[in-house]
N, C-alpha and C positions, 0 to 999 in steps of 0.2 A: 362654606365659602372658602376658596382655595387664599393661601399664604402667599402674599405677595412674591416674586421670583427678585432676585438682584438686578434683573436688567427692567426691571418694575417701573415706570416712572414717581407710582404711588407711594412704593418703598420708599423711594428717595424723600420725598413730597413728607411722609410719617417720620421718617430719620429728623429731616428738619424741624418739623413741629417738635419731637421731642425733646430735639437737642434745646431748642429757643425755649419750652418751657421751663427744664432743668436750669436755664441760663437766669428764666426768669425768676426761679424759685430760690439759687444762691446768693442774688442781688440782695444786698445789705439797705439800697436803698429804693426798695418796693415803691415806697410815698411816691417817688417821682412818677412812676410809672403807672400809678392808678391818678395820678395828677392830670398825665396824658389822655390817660384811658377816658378821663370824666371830661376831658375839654372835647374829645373829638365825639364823645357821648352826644353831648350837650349841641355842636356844631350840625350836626345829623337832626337831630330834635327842631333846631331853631329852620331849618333849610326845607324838613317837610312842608306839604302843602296840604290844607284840609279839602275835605271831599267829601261829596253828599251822596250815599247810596240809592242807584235809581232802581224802583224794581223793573225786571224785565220777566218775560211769557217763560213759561217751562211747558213741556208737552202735557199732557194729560195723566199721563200714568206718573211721573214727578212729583205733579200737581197733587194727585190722590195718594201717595208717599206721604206730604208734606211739607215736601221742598220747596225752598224759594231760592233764586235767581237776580242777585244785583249787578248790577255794573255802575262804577264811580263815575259820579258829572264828569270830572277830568279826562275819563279816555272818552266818553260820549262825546264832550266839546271839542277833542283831539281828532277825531272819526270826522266831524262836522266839519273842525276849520280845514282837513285836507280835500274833503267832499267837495267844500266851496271857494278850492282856489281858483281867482281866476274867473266866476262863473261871473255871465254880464255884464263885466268890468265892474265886478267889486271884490272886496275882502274882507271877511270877519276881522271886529275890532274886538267885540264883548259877546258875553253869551251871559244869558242868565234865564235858568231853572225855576219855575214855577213847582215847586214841589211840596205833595199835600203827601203824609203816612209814605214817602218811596215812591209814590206816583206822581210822574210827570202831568203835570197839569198844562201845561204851557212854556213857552222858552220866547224872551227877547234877544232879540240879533242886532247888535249894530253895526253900522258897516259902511265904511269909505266906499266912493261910488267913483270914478274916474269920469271928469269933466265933460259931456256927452253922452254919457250912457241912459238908455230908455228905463230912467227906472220903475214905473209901472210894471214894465215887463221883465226885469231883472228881478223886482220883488218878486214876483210871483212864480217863475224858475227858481229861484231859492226857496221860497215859501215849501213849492210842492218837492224840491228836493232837500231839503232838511226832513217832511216830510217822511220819506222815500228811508232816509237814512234813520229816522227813528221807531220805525217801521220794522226793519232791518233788525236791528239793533237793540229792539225793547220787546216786539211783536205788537200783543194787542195792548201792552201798557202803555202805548204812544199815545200823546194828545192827538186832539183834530187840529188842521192845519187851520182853522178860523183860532187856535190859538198861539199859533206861531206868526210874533209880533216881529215886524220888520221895520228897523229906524236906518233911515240913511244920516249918521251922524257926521259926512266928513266928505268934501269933494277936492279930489285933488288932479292936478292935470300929469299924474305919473300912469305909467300904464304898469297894469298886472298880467 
């Protein structure tokens, strides 16, 4: 690996780490500074969100490796609420995971409906495009759409 040159951005980037640690290492009073270190530890900790691993398809030869294949409910639901802006005149409120061993078993949707809208036929374009997107997105570990539960929780006369 070649030695970084002086007109380096990295060198600089290395300069400054090493100088801030040496700064760090002569400080008399360290306590404060791991006092620091554990609060914004701790703010990091408290601000994550939990998440449930979904299994998704891997090809064949993967498969016969051993490998497995998850993706977090979190971006799953993130994939879905962008899928469903909009669609029918509704909007995803909730989403929740039917989940048996990483297999999606099923998912409920709730969703504000805009004052007017066909929701028989709204449900069922959502239905088959969550669908479509878990599909996508898991392969053959997606439920059937006879388990993707659709609740209109909320009518409002706003449009999306």
């Amino acid at each position: 690996m070649d030695e970084p040159t002086p007109d380096d951005p990295s060198a600089e980037f290395d300069a400054l780490l090493q100088r801030a640690a040496q700064e760090v290492r002569e400080d008399d009073d360290n306590d404060s500074w791991l006092r620091v270190t554990e609060s914004i530890f701790a703010k990091v900790r408290a601000s994550t969100r939990h998440s449930v691993p979904l299994r998704a398809e891997l090809s064949a030869d993967l498969v016969a490796r051993g490998d497995q294949l998850f993706i977090t409910d979190i971006v799953v639901k993130q994939i879905l609420r962008d899928a469903l802006e909009g669609i029918g005149g509704t909007a995803p409120l909730r989403m929740h995971f039917d989940i048996d061993n990483g297999i999606c078993q099923g998912i409920e949707i709730d969703l504000t409906a805009e004052y007017g809208t066909d929701l028989k036929k709204s449900s069922r374009d959502i239905r088959n495009l969550v669908h479509e997107v878990l599909r996508v997105e898991l392969g053959s570990a997606a439920t059937t759409p006879e388990n993707i539960k659709i609740h209109i929780a909320d009518v409002t006369d706003e449009r999306f």
